[in-house]
PyMOL Python script that loads the backbone (N, CA, C, O; Angstrom):
from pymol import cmd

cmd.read_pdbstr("""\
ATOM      1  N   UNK A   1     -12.545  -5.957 -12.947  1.00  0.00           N
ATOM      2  CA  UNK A   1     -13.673  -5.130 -12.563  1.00  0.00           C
ATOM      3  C   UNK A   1     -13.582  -3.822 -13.358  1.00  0.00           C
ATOM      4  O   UNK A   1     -12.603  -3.080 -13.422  1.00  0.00           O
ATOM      5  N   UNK A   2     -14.597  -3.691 -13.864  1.00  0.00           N
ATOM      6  CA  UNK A   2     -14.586  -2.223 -14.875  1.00  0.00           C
ATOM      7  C   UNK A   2     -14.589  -1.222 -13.905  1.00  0.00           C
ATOM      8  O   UNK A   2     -14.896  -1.494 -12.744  1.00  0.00           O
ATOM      9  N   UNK A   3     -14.251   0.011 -14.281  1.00  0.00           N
ATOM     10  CA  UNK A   3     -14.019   1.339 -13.810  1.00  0.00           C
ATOM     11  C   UNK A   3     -15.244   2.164 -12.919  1.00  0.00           C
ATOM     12  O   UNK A   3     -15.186   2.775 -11.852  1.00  0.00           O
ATOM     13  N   UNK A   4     -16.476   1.866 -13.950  1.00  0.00           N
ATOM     14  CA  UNK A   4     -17.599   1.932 -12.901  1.00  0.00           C
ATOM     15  C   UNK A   4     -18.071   1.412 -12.137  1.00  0.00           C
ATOM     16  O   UNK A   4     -18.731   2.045 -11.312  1.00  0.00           O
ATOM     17  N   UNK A   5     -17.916  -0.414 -12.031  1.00  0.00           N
ATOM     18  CA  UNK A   5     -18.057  -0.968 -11.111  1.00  0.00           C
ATOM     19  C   UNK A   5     -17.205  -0.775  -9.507  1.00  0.00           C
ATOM     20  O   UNK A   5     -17.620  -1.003  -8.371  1.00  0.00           O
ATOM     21  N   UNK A   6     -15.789  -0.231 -10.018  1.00  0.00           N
ATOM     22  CA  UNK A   6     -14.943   0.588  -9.136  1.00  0.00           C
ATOM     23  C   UNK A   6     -15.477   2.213  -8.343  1.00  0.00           C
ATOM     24  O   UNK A   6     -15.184   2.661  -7.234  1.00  0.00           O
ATOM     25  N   UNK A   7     -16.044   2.589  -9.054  1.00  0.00           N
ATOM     26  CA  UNK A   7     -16.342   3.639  -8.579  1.00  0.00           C
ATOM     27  C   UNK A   7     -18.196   3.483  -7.835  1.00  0.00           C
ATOM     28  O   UNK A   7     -18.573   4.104  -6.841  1.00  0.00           O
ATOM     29  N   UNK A   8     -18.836   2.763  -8.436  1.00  0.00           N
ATOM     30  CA  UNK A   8     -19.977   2.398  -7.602  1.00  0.00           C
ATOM     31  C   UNK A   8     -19.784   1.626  -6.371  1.00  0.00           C
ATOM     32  O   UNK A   8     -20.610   1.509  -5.466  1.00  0.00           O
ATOM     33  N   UNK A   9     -18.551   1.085  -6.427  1.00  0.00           N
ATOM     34  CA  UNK A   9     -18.055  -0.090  -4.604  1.00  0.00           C
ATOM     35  C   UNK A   9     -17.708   1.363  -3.845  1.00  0.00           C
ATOM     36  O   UNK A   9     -18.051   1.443  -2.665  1.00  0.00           O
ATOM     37  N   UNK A  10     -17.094   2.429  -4.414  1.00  0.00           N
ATOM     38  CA  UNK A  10     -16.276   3.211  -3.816  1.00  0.00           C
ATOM     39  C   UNK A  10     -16.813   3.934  -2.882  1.00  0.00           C
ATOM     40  O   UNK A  10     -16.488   4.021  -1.698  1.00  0.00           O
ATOM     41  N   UNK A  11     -18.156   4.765  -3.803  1.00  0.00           N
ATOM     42  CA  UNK A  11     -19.207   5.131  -4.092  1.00  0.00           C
ATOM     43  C   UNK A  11     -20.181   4.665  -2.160  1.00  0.00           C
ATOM     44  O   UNK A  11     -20.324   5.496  -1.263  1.00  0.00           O
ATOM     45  N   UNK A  12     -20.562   3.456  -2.103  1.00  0.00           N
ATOM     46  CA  UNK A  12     -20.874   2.646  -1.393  1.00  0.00           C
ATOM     47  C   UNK A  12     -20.158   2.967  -0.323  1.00  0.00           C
ATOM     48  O   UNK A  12     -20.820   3.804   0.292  1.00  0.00           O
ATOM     49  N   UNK A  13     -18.841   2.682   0.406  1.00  0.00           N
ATOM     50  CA  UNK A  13     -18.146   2.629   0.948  1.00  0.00           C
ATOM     51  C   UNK A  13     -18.147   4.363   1.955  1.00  0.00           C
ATOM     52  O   UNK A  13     -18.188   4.570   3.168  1.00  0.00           O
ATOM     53  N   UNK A  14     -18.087   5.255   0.849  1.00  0.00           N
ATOM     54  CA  UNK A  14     -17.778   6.889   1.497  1.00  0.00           C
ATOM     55  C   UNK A  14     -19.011   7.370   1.565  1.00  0.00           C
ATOM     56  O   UNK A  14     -19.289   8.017   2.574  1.00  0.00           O
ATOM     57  N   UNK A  15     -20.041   7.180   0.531  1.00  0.00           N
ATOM     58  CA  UNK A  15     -21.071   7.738   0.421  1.00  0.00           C
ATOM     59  C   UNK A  15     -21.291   8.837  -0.869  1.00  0.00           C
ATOM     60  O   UNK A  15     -20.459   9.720  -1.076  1.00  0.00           O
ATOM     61  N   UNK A  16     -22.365   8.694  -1.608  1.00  0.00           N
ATOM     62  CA  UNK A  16     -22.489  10.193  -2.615  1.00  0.00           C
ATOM     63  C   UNK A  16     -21.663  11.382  -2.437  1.00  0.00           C
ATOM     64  O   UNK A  16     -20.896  11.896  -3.251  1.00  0.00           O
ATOM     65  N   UNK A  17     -21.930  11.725  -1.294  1.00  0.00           N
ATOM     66  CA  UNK A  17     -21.459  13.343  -0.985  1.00  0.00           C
ATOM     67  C   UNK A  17     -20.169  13.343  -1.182  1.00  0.00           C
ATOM     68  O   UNK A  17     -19.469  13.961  -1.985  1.00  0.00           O
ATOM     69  N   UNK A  18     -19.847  12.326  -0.086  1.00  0.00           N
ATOM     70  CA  UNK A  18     -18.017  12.480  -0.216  1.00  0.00           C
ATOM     71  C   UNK A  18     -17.489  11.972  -1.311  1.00  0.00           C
ATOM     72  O   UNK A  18     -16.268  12.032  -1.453  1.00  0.00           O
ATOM     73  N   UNK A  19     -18.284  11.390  -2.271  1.00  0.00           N
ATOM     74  CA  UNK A  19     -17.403  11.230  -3.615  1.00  0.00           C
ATOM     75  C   UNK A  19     -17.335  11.974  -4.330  1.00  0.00           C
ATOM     76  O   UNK A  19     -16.418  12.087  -5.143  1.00  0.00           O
ATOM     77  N   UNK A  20     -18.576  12.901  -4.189  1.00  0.00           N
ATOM     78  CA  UNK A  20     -18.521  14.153  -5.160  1.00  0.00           C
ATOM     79  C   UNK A  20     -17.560  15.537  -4.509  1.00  0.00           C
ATOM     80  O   UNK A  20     -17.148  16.557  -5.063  1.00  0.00           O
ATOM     81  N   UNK A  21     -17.449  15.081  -3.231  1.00  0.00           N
ATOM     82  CA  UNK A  21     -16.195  16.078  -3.151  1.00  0.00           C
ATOM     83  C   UNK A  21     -14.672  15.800  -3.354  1.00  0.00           C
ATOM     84  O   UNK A  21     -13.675  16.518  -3.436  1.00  0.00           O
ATOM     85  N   UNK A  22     -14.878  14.633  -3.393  1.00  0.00           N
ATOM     86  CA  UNK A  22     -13.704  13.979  -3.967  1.00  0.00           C
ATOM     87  C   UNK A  22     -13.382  14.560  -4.894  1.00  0.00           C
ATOM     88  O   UNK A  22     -12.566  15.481  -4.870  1.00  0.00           O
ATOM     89  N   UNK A  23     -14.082  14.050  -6.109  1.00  0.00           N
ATOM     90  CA  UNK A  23     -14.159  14.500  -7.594  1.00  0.00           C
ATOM     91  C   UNK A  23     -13.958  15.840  -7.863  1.00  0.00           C
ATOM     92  O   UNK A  23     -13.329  16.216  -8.852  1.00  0.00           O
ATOM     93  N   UNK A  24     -14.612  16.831  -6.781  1.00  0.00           N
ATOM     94  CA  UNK A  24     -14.462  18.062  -7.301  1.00  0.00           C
ATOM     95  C   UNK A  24     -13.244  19.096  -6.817  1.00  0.00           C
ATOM     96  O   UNK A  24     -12.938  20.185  -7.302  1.00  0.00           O
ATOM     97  N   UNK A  25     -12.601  18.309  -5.587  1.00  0.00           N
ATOM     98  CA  UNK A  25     -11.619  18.252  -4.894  1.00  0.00           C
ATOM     99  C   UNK A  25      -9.711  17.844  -5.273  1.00  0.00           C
ATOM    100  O   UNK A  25      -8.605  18.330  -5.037  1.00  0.00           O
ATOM    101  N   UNK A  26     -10.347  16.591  -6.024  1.00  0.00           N
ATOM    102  CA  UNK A  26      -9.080  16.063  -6.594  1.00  0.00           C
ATOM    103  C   UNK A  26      -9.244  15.543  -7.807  1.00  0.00           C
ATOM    104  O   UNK A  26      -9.404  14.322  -7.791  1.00  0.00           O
ATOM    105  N   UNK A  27      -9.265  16.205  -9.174  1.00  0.00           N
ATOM    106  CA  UNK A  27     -10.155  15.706 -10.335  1.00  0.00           C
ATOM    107  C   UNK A  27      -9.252  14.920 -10.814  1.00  0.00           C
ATOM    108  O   UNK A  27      -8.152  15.452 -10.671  1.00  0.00           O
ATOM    109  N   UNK A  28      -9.160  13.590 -11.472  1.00  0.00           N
ATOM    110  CA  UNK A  28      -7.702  13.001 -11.953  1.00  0.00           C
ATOM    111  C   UNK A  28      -6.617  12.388 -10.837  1.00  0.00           C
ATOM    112  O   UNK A  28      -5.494  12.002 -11.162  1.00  0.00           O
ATOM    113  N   UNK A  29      -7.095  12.361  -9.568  1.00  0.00           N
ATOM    114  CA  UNK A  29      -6.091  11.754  -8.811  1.00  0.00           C
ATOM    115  C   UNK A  29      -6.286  10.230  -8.870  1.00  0.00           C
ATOM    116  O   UNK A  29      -7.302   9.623  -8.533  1.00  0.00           O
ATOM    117  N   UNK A  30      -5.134   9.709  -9.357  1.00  0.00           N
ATOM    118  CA  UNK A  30      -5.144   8.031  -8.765  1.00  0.00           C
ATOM    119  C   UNK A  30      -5.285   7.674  -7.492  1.00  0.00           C
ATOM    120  O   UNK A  30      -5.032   8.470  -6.587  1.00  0.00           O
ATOM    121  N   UNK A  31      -5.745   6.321  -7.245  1.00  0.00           N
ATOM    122  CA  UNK A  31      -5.554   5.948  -5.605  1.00  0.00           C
ATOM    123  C   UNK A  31      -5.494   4.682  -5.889  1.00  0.00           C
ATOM    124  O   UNK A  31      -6.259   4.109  -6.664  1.00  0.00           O
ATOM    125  N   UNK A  32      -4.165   3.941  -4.997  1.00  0.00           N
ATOM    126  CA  UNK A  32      -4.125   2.722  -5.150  1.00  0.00           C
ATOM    127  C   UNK A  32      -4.430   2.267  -3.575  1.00  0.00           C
ATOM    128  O   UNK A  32      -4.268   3.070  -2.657  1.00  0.00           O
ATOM    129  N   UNK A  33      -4.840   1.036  -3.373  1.00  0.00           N
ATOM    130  CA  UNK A  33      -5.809   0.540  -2.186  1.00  0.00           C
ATOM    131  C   UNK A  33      -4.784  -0.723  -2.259  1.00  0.00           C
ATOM    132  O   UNK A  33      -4.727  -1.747  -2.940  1.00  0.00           O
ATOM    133  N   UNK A  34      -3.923  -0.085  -1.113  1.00  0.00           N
ATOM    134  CA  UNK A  34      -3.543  -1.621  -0.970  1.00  0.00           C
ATOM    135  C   UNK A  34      -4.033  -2.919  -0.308  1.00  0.00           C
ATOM    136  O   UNK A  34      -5.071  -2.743   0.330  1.00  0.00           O
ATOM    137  N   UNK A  35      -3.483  -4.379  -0.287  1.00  0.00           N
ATOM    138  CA  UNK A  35      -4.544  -5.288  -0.029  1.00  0.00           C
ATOM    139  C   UNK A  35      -4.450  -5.124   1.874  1.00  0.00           C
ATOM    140  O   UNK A  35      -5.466  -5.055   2.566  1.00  0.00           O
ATOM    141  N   UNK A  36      -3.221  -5.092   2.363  1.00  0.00           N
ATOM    142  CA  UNK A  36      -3.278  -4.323   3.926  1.00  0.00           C
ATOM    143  C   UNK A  36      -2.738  -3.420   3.951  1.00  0.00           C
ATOM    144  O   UNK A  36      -1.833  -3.014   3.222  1.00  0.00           O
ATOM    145  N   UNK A  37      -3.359  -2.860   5.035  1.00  0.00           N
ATOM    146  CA  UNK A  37      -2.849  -1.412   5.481  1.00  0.00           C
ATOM    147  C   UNK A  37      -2.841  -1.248   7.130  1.00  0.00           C
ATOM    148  O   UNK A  37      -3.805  -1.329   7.891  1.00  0.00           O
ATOM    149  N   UNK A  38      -0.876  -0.885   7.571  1.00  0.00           N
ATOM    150  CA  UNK A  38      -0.657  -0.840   9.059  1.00  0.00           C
ATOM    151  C   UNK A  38      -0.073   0.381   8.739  1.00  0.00           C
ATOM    152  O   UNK A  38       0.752   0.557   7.842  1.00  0.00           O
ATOM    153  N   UNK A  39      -0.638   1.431   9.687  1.00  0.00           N
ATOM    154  CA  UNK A  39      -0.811   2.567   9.308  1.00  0.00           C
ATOM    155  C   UNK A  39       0.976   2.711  10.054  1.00  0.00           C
ATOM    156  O   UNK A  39       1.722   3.643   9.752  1.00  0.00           O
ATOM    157  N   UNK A  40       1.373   1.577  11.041  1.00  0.00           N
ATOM    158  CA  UNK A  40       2.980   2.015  10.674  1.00  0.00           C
ATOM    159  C   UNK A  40       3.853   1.868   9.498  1.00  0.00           C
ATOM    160  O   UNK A  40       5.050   2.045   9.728  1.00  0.00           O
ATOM    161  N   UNK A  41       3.477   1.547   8.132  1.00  0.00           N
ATOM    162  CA  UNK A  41       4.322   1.508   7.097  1.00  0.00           C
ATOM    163  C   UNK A  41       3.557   2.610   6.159  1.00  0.00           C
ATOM    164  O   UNK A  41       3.976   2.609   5.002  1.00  0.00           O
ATOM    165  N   UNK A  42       2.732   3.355   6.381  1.00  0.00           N
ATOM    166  CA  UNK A  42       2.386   4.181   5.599  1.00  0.00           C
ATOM    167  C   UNK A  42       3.196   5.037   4.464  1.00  0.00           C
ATOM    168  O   UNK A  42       2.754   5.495   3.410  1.00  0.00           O
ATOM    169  N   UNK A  43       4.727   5.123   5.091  1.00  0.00           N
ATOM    170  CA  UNK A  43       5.627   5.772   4.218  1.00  0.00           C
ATOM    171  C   UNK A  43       6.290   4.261   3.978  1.00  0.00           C
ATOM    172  O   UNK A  43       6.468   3.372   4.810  1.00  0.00           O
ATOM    173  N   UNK A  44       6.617   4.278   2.446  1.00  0.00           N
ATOM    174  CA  UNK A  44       6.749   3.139   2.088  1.00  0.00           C
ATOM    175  C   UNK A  44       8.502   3.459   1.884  1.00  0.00           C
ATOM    176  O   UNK A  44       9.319   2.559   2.082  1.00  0.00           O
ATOM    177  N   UNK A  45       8.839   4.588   1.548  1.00  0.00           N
ATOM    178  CA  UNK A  45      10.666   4.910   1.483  1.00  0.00           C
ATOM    179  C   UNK A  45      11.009   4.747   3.241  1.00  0.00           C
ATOM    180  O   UNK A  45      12.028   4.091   3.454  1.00  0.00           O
ATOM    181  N   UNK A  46      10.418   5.167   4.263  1.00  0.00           N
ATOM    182  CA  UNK A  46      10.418   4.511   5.485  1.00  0.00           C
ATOM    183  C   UNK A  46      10.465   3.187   6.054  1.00  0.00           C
ATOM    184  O   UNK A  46      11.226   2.899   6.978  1.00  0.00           O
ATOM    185  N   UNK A  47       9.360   2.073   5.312  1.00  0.00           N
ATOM    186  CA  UNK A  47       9.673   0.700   5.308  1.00  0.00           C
ATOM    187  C   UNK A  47      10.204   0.355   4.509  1.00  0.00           C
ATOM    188  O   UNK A  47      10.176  -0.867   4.661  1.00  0.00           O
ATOM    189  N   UNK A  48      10.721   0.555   3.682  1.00  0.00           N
ATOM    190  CA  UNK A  48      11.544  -0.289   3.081  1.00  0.00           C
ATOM    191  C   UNK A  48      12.648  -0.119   3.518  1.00  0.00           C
ATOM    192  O   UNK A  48      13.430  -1.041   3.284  1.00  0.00           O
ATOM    193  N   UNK A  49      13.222   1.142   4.358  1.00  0.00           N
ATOM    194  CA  UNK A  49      14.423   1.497   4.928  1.00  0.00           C
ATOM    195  C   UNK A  49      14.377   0.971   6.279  1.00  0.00           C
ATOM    196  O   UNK A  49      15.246   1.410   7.033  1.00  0.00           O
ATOM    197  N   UNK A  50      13.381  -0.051   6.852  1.00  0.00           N
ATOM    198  CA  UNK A  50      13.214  -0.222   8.188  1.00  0.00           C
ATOM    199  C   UNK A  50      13.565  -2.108   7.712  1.00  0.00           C
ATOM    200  O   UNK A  50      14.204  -2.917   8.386  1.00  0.00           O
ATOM    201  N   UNK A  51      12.746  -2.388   6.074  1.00  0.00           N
ATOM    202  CA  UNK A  51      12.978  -3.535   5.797  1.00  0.00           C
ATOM    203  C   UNK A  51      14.685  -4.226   5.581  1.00  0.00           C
ATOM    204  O   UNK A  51      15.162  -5.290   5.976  1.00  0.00           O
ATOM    205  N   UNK A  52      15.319  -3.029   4.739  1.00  0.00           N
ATOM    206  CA  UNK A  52      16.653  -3.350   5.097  1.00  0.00           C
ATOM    207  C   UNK A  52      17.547  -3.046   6.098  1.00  0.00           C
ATOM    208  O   UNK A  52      18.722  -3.353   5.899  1.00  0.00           O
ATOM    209  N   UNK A  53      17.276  -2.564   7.026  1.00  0.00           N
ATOM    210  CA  UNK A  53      17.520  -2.435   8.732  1.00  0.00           C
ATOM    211  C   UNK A  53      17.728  -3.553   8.799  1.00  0.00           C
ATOM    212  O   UNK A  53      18.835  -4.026   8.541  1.00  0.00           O
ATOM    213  N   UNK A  54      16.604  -4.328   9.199  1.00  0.00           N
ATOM    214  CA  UNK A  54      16.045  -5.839   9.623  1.00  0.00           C
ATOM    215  C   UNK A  54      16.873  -6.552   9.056  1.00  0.00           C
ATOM    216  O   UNK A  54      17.462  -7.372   9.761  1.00  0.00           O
ATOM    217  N   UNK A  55      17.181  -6.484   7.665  1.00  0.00           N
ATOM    218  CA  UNK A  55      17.745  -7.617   6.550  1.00  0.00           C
ATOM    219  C   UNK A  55      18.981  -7.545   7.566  1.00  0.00           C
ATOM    220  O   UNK A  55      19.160  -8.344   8.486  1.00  0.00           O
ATOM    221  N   UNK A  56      19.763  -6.515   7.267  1.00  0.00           N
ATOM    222  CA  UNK A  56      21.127  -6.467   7.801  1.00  0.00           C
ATOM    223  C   UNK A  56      21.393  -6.553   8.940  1.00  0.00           C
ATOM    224  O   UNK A  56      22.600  -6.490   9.172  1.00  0.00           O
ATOM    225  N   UNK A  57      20.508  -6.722  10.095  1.00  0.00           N
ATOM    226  CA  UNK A  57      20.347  -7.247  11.332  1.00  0.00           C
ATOM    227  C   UNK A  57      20.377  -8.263  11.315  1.00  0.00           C
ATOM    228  O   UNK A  57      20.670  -8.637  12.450  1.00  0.00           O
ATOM    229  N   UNK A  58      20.159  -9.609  10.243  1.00  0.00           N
ATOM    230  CA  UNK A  58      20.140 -10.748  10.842  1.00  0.00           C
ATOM    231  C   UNK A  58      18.632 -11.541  10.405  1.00  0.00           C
ATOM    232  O   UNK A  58      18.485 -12.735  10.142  1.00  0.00           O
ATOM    233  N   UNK A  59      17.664 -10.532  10.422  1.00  0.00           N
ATOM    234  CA  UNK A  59      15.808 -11.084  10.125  1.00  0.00           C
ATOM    235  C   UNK A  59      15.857 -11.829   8.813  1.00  0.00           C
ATOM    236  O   UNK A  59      16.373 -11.380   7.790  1.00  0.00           O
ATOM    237  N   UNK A  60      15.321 -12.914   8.923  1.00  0.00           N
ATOM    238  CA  UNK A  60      15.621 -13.534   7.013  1.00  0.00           C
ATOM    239  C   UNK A  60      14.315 -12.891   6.404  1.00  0.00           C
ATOM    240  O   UNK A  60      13.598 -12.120   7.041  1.00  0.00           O
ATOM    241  N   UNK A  61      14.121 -13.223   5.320  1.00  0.00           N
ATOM    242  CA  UNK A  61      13.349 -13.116   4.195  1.00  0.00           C
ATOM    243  C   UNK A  61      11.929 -13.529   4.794  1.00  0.00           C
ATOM    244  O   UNK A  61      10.968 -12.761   4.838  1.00  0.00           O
ATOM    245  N   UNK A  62      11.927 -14.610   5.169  1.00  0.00           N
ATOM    246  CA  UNK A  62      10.223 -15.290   5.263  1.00  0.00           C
ATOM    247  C   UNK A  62       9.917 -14.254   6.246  1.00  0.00           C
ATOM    248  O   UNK A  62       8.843 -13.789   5.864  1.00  0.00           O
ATOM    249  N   UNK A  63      10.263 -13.669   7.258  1.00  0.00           N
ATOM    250  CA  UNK A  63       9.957 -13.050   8.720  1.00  0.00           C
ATOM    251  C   UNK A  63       9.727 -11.940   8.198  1.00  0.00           C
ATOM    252  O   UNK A  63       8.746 -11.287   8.554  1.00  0.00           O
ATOM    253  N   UNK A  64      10.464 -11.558   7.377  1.00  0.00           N
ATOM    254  CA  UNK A  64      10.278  -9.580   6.984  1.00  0.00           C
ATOM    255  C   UNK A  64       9.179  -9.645   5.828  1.00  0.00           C
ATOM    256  O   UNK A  64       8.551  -8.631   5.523  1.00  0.00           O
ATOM    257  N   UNK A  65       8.930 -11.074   5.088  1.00  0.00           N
ATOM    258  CA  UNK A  65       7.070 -10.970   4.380  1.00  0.00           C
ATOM    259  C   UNK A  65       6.269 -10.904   5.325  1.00  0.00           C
ATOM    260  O   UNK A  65       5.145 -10.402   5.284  1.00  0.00           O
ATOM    261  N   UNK A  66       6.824 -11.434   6.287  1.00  0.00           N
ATOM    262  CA  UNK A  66       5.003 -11.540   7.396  1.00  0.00           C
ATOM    263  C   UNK A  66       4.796 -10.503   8.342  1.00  0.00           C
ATOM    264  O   UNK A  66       3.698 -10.196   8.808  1.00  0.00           O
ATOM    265  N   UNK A  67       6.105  -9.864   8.664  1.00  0.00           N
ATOM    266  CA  UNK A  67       6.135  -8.617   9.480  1.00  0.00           C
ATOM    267  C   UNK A  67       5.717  -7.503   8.451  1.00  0.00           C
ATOM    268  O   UNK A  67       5.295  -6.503   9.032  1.00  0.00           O
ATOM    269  N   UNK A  68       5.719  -7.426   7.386  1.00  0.00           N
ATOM    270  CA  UNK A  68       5.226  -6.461   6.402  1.00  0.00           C
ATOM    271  C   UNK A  68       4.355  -6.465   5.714  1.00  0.00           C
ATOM    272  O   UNK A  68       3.770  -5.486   5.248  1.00  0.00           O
ATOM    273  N   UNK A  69       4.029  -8.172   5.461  1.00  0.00           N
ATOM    274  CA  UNK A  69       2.249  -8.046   4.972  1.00  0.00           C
ATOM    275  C   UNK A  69       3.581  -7.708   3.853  1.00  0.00           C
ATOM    276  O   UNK A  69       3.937  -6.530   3.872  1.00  0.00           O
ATOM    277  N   UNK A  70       4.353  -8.643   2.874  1.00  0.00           N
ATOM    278  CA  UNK A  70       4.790  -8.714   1.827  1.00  0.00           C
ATOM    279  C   UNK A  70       4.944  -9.863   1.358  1.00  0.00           C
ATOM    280  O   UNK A  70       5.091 -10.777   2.169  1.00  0.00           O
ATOM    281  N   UNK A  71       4.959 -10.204  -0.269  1.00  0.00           N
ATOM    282  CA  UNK A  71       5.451 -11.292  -0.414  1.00  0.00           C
ATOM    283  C   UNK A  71       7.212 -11.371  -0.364  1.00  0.00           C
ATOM    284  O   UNK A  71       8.000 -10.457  -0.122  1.00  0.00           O
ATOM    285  N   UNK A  72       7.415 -12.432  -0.603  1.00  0.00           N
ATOM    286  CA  UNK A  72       9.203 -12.890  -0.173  1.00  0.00           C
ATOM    287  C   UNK A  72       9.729 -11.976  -1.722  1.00  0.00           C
ATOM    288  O   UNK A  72      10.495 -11.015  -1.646  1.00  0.00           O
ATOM    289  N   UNK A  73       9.380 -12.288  -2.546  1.00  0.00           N
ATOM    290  CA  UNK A  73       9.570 -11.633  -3.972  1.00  0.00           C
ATOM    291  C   UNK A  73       9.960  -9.941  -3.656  1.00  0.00           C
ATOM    292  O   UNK A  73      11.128  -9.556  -3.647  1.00  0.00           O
ATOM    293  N   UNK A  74       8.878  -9.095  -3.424  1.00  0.00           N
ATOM    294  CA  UNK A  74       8.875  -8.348  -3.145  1.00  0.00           C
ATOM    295  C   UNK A  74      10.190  -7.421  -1.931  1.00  0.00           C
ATOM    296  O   UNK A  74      10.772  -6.337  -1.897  1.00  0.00           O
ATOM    297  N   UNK A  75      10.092  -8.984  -0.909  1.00  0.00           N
ATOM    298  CA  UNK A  75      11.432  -8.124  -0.298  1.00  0.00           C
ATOM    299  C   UNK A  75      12.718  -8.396  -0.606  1.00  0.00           C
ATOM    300  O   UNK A  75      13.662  -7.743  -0.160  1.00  0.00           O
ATOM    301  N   UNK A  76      12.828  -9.378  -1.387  1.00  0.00           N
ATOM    302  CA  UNK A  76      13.969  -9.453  -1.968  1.00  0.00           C
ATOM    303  C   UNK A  76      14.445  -8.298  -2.905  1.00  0.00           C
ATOM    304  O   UNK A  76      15.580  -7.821  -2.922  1.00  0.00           O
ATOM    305  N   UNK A  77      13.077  -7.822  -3.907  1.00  0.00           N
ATOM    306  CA  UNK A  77      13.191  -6.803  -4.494  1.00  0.00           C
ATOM    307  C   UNK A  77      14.209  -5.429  -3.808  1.00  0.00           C
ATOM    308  O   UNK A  77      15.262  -4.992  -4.271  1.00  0.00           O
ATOM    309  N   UNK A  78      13.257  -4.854  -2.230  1.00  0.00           N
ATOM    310  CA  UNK A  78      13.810  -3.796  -1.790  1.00  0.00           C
ATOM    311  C   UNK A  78      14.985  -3.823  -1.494  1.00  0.00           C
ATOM    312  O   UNK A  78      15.840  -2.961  -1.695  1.00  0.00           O
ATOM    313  N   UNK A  79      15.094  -5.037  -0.895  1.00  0.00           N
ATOM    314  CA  UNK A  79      16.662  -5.533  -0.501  1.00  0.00           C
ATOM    315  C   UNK A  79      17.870  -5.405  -1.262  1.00  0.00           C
ATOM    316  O   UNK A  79      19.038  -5.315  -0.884  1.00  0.00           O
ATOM    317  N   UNK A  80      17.173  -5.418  -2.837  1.00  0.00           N
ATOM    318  CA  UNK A  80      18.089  -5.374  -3.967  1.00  0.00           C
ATOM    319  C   UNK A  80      18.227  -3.909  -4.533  1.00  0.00           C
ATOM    320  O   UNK A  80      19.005  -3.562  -5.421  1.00  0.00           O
ATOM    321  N   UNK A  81      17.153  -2.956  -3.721  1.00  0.00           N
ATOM    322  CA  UNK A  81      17.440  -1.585  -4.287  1.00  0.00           C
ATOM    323  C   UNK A  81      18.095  -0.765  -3.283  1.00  0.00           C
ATOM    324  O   UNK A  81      17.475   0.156  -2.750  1.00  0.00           O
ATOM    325  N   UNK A  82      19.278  -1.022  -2.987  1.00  0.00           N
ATOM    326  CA  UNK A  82      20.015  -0.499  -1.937  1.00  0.00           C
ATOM    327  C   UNK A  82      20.241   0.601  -2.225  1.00  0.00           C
ATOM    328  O   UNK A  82      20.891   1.318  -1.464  1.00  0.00           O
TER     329      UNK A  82
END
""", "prot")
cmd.dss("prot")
cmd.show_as("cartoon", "prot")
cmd.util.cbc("prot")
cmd.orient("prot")
């Protein structure tokens, strides 16, 4: 999806106004949209420190993708950045 097609969904979504205060607000800020969002993992150095909690408790791999809305890849990843 091109960049304007990104910003016309966005656009849609908040409305004119609030995009232009966006823009004039935060000029150059990225935003990544993740595919879910549980506003208890919002800090992601928090879950991932809650994900290897779990690990070392005993929780396997498949349970801590679905409790996190992750793939298995992924938590193996955090798991590996001790």
């Amino acid at each position: 999806m091109s960049n304007v097609l990104k910003i016309e969904k966005l656009i849609s979504y908040i409305g004119e106004d609030d995009f232009q205060q966006l823009v004039e607000n935060e000029p150059g800020m990225h935003v990544y949209i993740p595919k879910r969002f549980d506003g208890r993992f919002h800090d992601i150095k928090q879950r991932n420190k809650l994900i290897r909690e779990d690990y070392y408790n005993g929780v396997d791999v498949p349970e801590l993708s679905v409790k996190y809305g992750l793939s298995e890849a992924w938590v193996y990843k955090i798991i590996a950045k001790r």
